[in-house]
N, C-alpha and C positions, 0 to 999 in steps of 0.2 A: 232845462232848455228855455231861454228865450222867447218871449211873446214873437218877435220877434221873426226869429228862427223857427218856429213853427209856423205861423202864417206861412213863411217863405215853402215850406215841404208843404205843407196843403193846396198851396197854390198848384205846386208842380205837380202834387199828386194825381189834381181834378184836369190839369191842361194832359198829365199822359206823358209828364216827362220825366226821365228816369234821371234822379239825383246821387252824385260820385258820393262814395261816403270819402269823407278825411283823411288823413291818413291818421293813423291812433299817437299819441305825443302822450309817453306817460308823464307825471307829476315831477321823477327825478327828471327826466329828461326836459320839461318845462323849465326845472329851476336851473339846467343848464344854461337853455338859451335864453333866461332873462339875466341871468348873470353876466354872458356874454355881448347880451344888448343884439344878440340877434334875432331877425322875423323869425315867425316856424314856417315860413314855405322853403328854412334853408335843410329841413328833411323833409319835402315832399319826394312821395314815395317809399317812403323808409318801410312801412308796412309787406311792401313787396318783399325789397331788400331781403327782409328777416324771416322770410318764409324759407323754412327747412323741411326735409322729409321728415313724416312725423314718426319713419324708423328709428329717426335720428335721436328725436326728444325723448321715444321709449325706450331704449336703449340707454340712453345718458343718467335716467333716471338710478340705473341700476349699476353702473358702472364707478359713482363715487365721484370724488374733487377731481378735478383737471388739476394737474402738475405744471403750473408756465415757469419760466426761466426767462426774466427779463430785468431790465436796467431800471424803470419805474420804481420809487422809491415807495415807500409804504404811504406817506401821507396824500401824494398824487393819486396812490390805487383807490386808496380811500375816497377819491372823488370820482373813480372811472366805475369802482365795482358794483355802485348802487344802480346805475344807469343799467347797466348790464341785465342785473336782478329783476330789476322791473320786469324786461323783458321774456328771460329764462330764470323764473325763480328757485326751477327743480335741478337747473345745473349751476354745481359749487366749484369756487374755482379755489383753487391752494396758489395763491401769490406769491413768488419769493426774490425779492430782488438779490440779482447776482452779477457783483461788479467787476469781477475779472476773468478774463477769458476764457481762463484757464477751467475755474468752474462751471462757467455758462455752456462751454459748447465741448470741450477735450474730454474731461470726464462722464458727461452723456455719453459723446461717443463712445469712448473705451469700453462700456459699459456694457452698450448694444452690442458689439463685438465681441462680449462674453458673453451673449444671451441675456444680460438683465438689464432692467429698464431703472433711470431714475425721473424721466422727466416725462410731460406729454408734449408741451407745446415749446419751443425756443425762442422768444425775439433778442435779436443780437446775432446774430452769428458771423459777425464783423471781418467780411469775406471770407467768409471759411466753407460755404457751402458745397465748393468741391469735395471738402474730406466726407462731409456725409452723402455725397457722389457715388463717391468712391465706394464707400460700404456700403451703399443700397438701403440706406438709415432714413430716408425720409419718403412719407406720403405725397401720393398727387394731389395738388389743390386744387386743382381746375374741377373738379366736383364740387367745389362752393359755389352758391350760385352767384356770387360778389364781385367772382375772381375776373368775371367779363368787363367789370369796371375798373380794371389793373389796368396803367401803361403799359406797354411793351417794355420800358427799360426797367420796368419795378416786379419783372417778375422771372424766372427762368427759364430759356426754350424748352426746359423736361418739367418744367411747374411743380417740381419740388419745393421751392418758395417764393417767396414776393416781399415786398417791401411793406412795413407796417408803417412806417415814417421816414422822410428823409430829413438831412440836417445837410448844413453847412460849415464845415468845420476849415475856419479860421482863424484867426488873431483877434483878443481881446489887447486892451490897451488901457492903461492909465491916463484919464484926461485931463489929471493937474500936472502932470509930468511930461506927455507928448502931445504935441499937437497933431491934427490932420494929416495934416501937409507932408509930417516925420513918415507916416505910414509908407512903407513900400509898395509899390505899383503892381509888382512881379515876383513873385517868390524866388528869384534868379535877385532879383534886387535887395532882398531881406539880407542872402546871403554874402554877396558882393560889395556887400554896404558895410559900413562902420556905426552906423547909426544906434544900434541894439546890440553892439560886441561889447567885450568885458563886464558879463554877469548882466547888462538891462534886460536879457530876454531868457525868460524861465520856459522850459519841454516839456511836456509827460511824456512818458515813456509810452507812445500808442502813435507808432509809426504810419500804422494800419490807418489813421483815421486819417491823415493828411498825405505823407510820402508817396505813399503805396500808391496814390494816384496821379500823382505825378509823374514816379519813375514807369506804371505801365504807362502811360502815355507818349516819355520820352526816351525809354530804349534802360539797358542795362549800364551803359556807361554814363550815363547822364546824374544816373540816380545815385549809382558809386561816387560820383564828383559832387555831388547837393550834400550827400551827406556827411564827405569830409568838408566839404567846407564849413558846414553847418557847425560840426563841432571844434572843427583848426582852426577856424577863423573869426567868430563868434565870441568860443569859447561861455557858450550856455551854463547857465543855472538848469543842471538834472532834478528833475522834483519828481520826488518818492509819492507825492499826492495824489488824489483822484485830481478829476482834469473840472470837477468842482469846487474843489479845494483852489485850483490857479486861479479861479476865477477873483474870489475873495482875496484872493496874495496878491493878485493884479492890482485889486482896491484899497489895498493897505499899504502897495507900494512897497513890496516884497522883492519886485520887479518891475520895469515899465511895460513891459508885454508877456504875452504868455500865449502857445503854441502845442498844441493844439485846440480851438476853441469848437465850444457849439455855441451858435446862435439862440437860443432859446433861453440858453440856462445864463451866458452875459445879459440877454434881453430882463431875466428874472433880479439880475442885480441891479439893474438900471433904472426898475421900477420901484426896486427898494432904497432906492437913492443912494445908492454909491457908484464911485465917481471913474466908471467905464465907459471905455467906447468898443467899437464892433467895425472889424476891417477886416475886409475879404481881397488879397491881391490876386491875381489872373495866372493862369486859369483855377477860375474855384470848384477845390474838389466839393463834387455834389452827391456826398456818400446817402445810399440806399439804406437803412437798416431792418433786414432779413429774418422773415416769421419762419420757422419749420414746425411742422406735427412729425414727431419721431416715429417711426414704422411699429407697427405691430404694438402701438399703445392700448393697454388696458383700458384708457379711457379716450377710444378715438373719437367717438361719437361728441359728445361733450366738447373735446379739443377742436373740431369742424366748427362745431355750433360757436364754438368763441372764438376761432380763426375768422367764419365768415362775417360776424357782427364785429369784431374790430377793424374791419376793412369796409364796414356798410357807412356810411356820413355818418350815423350815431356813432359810431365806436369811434373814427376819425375825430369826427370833433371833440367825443370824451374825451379822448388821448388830449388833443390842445388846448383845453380847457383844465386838461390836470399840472402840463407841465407846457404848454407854449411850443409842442410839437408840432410841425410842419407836417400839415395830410399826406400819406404819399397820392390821395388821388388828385387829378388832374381839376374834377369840377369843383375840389375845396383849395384850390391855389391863390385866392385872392387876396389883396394886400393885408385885409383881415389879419392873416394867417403867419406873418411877418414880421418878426422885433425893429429888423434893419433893413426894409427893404434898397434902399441905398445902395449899400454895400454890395448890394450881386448886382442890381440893375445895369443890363448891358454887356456885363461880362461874359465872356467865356464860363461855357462850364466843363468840368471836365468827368467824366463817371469810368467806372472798369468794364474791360473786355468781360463776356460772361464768363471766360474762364481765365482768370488772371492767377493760378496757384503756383503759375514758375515763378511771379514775379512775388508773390508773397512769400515762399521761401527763398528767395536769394535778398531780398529786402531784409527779414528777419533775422538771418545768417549775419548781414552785414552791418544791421544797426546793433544788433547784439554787442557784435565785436566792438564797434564805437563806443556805445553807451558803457560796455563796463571797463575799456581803459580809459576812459573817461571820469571813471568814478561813478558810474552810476547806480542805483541800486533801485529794486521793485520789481514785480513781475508788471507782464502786460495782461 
């Protein structure tokens, strides 16, 4: 301590004035935000935040690895899970990133529905949370005590789950290839345009992240007609790739655009200098992506303690500091936070009904049909 810094407590101590302590900022968590070049009063409070019942910690201890199912790559985690540790040393987490749907949230569920468990915690569940509605498959999270610092749109009126990050999933572009200006205004305009037809504009096959929000917003007929045009009219480049892989085919000019994008992950090429831009047309879907703790987990204890510390500012900013994720909470929304803020500024946003599962299967039913007389091949 500081000459300094002691004088200062001595002083207060002899005048009778009771001094706040700190709040505790461990060493990982320092070399966060001098990496980031942020103050530490950007976790004041976090000490509270992270106070659990100490049922919780005893329990956890005995319980084993947390099981998460999330899209975080290995070398991202690798920068989220020491921050973590610092914290809860005696809870272990088993990381696995899991990139397609099908294994992140179908086979969980199936699984629970036979009485066996494979997972504890889920991030992703890329509106799917109806089906675990349905089977009574997820915990209340409103027992974190974090969960008070959730929007109202980032979590579910039965607090099944919340939102661990949001993204904005739009159009990456080539910027030796298109200019600005090429960029369409309106996703009504992408279509109706010739601009990106015959093969310039490459798809992943992940309807969910862009369509879906669209057509629940503008009816069943609307989205039946988006999506033949999309492919009558266009006539798309189908890409079998992860929707990280479009990014890079964007930059190599594989394509002049590619659809569906995240903002984070073009943000991540951009800095590695190659040669993309980042266009959001109106309205921009402002997809949620969705934490559950599976019911009746072996290691539910453990799974709380890491639900509620990845939704506290530390876990928020770990996440954006691993991979340039967008906080879902409201007080870490500052430009900070942002690859492109440009591209949404002003816009329209557009998010899902809480319960949009007629629209996600008649969507699914119908791009299916699309995508594979179209030639397309991949799961989603």
């Amino acid at each position: 301590m500081s000459i300094r810094r002691m004088a200062v407590l001595a002083a207060a101590f002899l005048a009778g004035v009771t001094v706040a302590r700190a709040d505790t900022i461990t060493p990982a968590a320092q070399k966060m935000l001098d990496s980031l070049k942020f103050d530490s009063s950007v976790l004041n409070g976090i000490d509270q935040e992270l106070k659990v019942p100490q049922a919780w910690l005893d329990a956890a201890k005995k319980e084993g690895p947390v099981i998460v199912y999330d899209t975080i790559r290995v070398k991202e985690w690798d920068k989220i899970y020491p921050i973590f540790s610092a914290r809860y040393p005696d809870v272990k987490i088993d990381h696995q990133e899991v990139n397609t749907s099908t294994r992140r949230y179908v086979l969980p569920l199936t699984a629970f529905k036979q009485g066996r468990y494979v997972v504890d915690v889920i991030t992703g569940l890329s509106g799917n949370t109806f089906l675990f509605r349905q089977a009574n498959a997820l915990e209340d999270l409103s027992v974190l005590p974090n969960y008070k610092f959730m929007p109202e749109y980032a979590r579910q009126p039965d607090n099944i789950s919340l939102s661990s990050r949001i993204q904005y999933w739009c159009m990456s572009y080539n910027t030796q290839l298109v200019k600005p200006e090429d960029m369409p205004k309106t996703w009504e305009a992408l279509v109706d345009g010739d601009r990106f037809a015959d093969k310039k504009l490459m798809i992943g096959n992940r309807p969910n992240d862009w369509i879906l929000y669209l057509w629940d917003m503008h009816g069943d007929d609307w989205g039946k007609a988006y999506v033949r045009k999309l492919f009558d009219h266009l006539h798309p480049q189908l890409r079998k790739e992860s929707l990280n892989a479009l990014v890079k085919l964007t930059a190599l000019g594989e394509g002049q655009a590619a659809v569906p994008q995240a903002m984070n992950k073009v943000g991540d090429a951009v800095r590695a200098g190659s040669p993309v831009g980042y266009h959001c047309p109106e309205p921009v879907p402002f997809v949620l992506t969705e934490m559950g703790i599976m019911k009746n987990s072996p290691h539910v204890n453990g799974a709380k303690i890491y639900a509620n510390w990845f939704i506290s500012k530390e876990g928020q900013i770990a996440q954006f500091w691993a991979n340039a994720s967008t906080p879902a909470r409201e007080d870490l929304r500052g430009k900070q936070f942002l690859d492109f803020p440009e591209a949404v500024a002003g816009k329209k946003l557009v998010t899902l009904h809480p319960d949009a599962s007629q629209t996600v299967v008649k969507l699914s039913e119908y791009w299916d049909k699309m995508w594979q007389s179209a030639g397309g091949s991949g799961a989603k």
